[in-house]
N, C-alpha and C positions, 0 to 999 in steps of 0.2 A: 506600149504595155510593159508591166513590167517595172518601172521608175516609179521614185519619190516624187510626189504631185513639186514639189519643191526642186526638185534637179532640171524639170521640165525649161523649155526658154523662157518662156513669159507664164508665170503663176497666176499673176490674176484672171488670165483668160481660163486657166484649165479651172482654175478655182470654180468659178462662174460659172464654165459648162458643166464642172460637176455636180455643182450646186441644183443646177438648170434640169439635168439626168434624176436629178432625186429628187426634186418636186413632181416631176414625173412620174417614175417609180411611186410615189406615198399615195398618188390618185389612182393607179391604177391596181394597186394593191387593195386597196379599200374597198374598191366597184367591184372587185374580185371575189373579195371575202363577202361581199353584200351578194353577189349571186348564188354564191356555194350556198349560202344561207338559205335565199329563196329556194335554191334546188332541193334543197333538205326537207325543207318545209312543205313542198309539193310533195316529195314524194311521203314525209308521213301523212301528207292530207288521203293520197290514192290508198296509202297502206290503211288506212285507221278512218275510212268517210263514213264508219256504221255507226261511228261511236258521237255521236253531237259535243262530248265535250272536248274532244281533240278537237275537232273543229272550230271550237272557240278560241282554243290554246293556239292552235295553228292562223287563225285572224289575229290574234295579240301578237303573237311573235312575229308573224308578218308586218307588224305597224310599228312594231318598235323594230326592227330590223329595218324599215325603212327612212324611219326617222332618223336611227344611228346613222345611216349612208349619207342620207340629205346634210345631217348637222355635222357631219367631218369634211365632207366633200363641202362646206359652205364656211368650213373654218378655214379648210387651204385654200377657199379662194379670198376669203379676208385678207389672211396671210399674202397672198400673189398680190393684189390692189394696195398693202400698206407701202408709204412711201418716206423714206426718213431725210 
């Protein structure tokens, strides 16, 4: 820790692992941000269930919230399967 990824012995491998660490990190950050989302979403459902039109609001933004998760989380894995 500490060092120029360049100083290191062999580059390409630390390259790779890091590369490797950060495809990581970008799927886990997503599924993350995609729950905070849901949790949000729950709790205005319990805050606001008198109101029927939150309730709709809260089913839309539910569906596109899980759409966004599905269609990022299916673009890194595009990305992971592409081979050049």
């Amino acid at each position: 820790m500490g060092k120029h990824i360049w100083v290191l012995s062999n580059p390409p491998d630390a390259i790779q692992t890091f590369l490797k660490g950060l495809f990581i990190s970008e799927i886990t950050f997503i599924l993350t941000m995609m729950f905070v989302k849901f949790s949000l979403l729950a709790f205005y459902w319990r805050l606001f269930k008198v109101y029927p039109t939150v309730k709709k609001g809260v089913f839309v933004l539910g569906g596109l919230t899980a759409a966004w998760g599905i269609a990022i989380v299916s673009v890194l894995y595009a990305k992971l399967c592409m081979h050049y």
